[in-house]
Backbone atoms as SQL, in Angstrom:
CREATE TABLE atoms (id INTEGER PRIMARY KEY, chain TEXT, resi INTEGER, resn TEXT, atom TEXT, x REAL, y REAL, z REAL);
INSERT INTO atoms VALUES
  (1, 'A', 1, 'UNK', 'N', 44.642, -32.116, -8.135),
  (2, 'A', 1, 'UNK', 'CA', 43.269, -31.629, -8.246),
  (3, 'A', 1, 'UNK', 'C', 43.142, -30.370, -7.402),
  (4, 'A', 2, 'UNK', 'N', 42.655, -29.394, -7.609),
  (5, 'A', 2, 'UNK', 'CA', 42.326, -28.093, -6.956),
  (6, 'A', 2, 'UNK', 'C', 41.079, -27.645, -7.225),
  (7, 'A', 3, 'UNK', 'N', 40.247, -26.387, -6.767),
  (8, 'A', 3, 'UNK', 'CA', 39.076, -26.120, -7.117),
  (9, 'A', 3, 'UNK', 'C', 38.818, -24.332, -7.282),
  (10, 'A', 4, 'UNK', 'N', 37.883, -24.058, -7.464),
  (11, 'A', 4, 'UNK', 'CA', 37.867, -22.299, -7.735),
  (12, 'A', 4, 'UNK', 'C', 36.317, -22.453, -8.209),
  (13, 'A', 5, 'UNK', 'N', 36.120, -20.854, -8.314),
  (14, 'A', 5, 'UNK', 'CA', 34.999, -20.573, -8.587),
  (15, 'A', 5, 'UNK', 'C', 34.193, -19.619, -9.508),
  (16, 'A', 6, 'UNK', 'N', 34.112, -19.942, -11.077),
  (17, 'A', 6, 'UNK', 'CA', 33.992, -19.238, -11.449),
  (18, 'A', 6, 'UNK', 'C', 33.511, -17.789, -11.402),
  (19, 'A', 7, 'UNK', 'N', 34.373, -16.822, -11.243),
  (20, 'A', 7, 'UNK', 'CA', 34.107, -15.227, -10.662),
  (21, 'A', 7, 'UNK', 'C', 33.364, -14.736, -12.009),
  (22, 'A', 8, 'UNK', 'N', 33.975, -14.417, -13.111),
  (23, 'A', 8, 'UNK', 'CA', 33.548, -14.293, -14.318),
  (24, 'A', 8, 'UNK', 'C', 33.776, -14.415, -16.006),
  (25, 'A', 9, 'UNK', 'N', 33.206, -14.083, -16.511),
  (26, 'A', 9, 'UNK', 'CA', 33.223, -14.286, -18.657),
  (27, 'A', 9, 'UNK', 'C', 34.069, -13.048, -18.945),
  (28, 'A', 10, 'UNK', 'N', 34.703, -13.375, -19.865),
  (29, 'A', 10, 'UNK', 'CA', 35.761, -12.668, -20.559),
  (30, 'A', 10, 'UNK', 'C', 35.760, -13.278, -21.981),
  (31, 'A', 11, 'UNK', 'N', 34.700, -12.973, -22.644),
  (32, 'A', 11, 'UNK', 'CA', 34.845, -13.515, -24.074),
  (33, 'A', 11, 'UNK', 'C', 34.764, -14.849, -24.117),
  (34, 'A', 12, 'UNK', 'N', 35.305, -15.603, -24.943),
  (35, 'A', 12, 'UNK', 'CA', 35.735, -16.976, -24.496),
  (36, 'A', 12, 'UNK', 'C', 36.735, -18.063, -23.137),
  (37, 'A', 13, 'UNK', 'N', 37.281, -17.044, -22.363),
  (38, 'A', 13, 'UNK', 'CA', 38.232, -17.100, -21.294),
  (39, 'A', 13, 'UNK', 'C', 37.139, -17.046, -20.064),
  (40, 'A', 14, 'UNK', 'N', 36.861, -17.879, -19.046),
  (41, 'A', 14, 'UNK', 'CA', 36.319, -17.761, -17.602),
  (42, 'A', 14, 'UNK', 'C', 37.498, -17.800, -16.784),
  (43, 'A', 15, 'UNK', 'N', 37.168, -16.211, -15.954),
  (44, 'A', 15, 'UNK', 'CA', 38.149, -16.097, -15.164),
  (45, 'A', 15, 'UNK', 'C', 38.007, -16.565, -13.910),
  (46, 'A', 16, 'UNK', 'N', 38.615, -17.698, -13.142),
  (47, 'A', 16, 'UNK', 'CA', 38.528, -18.387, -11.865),
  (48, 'A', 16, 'UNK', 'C', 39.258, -18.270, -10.753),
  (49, 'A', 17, 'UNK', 'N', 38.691, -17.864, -9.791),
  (50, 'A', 17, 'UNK', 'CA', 39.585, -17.875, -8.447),
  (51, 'A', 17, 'UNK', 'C', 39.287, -19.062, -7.535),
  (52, 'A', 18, 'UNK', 'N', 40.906, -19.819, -7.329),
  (53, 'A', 18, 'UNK', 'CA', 41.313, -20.805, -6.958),
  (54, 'A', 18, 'UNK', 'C', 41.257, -20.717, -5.475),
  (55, 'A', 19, 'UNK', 'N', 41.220, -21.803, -4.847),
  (56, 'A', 19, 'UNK', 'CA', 41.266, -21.724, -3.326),
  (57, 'A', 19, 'UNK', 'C', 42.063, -21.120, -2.391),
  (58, 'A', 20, 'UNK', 'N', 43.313, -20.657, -3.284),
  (59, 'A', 20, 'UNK', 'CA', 44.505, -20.123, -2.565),
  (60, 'A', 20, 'UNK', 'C', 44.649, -18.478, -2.889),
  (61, 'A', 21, 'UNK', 'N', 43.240, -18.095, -3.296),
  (62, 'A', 21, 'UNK', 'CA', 43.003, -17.068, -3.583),
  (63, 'A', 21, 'UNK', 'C', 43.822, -16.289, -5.302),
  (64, 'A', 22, 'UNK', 'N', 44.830, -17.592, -6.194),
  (65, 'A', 22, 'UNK', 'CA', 44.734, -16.808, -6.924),
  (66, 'A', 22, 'UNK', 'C', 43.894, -16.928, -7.938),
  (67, 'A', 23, 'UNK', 'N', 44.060, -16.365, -9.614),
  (68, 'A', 23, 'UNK', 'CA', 43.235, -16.170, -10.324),
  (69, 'A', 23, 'UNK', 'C', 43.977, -16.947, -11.430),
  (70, 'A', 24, 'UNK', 'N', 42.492, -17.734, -12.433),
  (71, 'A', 24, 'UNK', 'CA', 43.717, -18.093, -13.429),
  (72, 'A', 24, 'UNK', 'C', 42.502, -18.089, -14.772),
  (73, 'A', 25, 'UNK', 'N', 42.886, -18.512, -15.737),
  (74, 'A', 25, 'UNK', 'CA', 42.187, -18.247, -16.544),
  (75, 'A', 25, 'UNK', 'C', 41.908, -19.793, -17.611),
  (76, 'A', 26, 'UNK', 'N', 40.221, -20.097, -17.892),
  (77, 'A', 26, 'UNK', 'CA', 40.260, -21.360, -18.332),
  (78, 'A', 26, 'UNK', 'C', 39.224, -21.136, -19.866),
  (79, 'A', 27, 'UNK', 'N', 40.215, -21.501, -20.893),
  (80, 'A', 27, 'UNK', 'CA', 39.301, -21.500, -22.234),
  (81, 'A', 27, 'UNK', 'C', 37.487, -22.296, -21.769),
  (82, 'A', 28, 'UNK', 'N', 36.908, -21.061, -22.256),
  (83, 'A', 28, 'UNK', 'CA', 35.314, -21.546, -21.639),
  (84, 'A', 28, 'UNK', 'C', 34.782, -23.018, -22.517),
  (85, 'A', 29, 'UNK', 'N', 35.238, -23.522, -23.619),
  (86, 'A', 29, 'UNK', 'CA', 35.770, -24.889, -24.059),
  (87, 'A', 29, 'UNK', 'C', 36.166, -25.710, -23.524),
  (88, 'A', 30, 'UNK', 'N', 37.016, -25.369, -22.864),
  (89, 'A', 30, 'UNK', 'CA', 37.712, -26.346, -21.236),
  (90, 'A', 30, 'UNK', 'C', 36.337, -27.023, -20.253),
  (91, 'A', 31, 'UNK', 'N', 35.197, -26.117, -20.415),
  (92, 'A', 31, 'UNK', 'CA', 34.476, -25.650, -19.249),
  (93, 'A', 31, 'UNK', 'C', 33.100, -26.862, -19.438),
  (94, 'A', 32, 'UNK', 'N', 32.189, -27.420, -19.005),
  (95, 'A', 32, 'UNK', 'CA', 30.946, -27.987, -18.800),
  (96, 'A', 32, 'UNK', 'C', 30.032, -26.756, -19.818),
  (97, 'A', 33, 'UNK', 'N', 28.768, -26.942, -20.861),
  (98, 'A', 33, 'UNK', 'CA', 28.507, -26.395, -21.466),
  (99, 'A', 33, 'UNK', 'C', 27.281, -25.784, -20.835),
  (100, 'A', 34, 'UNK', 'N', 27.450, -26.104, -19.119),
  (101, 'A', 34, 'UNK', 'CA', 25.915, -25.047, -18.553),
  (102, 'A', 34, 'UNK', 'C', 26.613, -24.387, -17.568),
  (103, 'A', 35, 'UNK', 'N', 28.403, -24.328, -17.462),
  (104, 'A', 35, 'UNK', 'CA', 28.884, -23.488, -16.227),
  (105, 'A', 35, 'UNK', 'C', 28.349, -22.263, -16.537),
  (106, 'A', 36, 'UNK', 'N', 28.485, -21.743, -15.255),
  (107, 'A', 36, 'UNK', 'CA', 27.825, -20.224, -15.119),
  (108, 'A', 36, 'UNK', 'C', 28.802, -19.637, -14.159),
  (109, 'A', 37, 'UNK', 'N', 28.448, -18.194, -14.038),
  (110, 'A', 37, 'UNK', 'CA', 29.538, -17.671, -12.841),
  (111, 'A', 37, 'UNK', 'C', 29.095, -17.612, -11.336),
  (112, 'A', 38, 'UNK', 'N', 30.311, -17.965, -10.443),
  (113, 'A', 38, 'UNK', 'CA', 29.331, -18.203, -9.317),
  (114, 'A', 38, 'UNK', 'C', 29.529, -20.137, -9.158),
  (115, 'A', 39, 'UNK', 'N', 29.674, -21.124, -10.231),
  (116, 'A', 39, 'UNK', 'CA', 29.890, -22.536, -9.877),
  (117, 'A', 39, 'UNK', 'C', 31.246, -22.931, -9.652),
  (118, 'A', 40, 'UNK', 'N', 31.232, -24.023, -8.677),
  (119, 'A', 40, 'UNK', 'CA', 32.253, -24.387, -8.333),
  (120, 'A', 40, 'UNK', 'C', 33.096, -25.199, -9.253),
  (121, 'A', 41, 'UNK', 'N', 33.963, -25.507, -9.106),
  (122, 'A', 41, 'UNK', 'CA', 34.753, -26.244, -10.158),
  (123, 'A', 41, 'UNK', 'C', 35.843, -27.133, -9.429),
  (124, 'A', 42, 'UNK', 'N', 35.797, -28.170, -10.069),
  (125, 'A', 42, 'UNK', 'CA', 36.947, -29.281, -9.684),
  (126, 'A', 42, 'UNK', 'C', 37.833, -29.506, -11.034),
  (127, 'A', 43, 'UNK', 'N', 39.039, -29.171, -10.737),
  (128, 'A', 43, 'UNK', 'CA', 39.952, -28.614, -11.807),
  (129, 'A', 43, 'UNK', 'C', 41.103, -30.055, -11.473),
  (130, 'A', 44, 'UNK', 'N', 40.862, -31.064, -12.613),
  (131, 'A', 44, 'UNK', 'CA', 41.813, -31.975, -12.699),
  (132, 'A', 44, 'UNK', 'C', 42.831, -31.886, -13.437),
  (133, 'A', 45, 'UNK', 'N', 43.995, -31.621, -13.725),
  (134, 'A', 45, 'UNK', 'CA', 44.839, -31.653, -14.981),
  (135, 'A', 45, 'UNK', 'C', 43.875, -30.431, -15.695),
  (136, 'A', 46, 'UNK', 'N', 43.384, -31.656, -17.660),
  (137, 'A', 46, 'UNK', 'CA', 42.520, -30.645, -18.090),
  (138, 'A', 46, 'UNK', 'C', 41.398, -31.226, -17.903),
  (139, 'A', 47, 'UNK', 'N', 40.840, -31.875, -16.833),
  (140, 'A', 47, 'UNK', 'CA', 39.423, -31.945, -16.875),
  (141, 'A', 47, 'UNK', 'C', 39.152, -31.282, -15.811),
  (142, 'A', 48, 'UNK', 'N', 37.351, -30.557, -16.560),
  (143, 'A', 48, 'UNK', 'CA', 37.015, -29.730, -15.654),
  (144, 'A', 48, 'UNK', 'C', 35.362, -30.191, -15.596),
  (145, 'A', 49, 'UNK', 'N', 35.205, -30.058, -14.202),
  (146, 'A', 49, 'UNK', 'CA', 33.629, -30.499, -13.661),
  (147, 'A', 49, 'UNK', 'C', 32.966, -29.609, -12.717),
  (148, 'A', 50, 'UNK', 'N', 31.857, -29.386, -12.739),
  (149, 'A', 50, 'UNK', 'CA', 31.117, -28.564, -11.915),
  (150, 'A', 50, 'UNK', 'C', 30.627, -28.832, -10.359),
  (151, 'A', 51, 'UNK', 'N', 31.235, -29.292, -9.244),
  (152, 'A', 51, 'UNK', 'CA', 30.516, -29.591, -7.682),
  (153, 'A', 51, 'UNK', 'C', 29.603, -28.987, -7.690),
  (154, 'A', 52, 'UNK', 'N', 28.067, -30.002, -8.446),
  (155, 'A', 52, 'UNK', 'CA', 26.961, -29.237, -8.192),
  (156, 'A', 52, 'UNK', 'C', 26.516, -28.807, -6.406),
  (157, 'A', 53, 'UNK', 'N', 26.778, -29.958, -6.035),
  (158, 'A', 53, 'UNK', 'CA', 26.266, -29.735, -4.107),
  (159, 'A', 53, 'UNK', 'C', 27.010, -28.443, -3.648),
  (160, 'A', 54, 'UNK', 'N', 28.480, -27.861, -3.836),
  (161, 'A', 54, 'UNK', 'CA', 29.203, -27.463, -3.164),
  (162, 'A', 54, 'UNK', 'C', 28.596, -25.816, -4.072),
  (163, 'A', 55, 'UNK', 'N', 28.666, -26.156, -5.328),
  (164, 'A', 55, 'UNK', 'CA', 27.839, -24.559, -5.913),
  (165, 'A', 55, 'UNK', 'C', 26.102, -24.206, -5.074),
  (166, 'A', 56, 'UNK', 'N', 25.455, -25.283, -5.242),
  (167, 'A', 56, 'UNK', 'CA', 24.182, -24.905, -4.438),
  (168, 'A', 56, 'UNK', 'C', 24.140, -24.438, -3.431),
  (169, 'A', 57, 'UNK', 'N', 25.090, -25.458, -2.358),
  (170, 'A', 57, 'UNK', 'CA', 25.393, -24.432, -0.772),
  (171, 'A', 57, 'UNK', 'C', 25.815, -23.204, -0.865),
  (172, 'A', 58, 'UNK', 'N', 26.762, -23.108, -1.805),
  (173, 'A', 58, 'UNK', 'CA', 27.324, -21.600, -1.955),
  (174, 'A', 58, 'UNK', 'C', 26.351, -20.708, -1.996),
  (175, 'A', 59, 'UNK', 'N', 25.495, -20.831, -3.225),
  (176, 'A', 59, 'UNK', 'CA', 24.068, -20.365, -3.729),
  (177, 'A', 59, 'UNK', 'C', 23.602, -19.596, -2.352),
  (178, 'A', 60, 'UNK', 'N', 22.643, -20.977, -1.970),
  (179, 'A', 60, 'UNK', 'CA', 21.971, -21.149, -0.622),
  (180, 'A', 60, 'UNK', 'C', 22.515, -19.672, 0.640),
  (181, 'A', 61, 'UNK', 'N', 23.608, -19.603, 0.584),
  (182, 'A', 61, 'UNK', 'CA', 24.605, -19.264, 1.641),
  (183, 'A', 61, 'UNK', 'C', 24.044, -18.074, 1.025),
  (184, 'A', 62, 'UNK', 'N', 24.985, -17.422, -0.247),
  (185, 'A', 62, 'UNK', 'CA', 25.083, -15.971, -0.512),
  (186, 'A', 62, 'UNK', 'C', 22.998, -15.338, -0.429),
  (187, 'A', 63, 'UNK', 'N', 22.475, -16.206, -0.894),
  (188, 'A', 63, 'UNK', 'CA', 21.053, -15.959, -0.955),
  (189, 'A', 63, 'UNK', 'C', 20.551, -15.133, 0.585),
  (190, 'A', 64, 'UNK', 'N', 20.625, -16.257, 1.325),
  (191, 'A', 64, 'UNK', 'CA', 20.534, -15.971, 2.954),
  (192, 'A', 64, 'UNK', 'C', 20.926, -14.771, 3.628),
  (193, 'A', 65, 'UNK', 'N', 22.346, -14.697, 3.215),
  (194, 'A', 65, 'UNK', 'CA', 23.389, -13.331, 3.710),
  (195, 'A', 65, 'UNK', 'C', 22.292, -12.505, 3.186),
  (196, 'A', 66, 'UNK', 'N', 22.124, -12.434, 2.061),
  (197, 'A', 66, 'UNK', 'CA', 21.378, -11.350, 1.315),
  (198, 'A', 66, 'UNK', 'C', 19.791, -10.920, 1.901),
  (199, 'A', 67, 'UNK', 'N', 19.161, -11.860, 1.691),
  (200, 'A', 67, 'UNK', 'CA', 18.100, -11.830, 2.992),
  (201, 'A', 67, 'UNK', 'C', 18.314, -10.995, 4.108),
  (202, 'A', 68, 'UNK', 'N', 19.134, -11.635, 5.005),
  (203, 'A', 68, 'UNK', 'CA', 19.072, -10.929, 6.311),
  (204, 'A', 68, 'UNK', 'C', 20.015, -9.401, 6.252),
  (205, 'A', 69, 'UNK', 'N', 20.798, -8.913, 5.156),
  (206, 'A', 69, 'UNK', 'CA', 20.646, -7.748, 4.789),
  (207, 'A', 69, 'UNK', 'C', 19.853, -6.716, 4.456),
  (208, 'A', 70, 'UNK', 'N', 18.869, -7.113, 3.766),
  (209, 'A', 70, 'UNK', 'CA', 17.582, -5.991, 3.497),
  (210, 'A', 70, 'UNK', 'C', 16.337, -6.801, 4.248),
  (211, 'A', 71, 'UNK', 'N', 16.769, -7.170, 5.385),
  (212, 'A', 71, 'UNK', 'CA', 15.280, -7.363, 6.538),
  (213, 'A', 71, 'UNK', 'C', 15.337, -5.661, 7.323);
């Protein structure tokens, strides 16, 4: 099991960067039919699921950074 995060859409292909920083590429078929870019992913074999908690914190996080940038 490993995880990544969808970076972005490429047609039918979502391109994902994995925890070990590389990149790989997953038929968007493969994918949950409300992933978006930006969610986390728990990458079993071929099943693939979305860590809603672990995408929201992410969310949460980049939101914040962003905030206290244009204060």
């Amino acid at each position: 099991m490993t995880r990544g995060v969808i970076d972005r859409f490429e047609g039918d292909v979502a391109v994902v960067e994995l925890e070990d920083r590389s990149v790989v590429e997953i038929q968007r078929k493969l994918l949950p039919e409300h992933a978006l870019e930006g969610d986390v992913l728990i990458i079993d074999g071929e099943i693939v699921s979305i860590d809603e908690d672990d995408t929201k914190n992410r969310k949460e996080k980049a939101e914040k950074l962003m905030n206290e940038l244009f204060e």
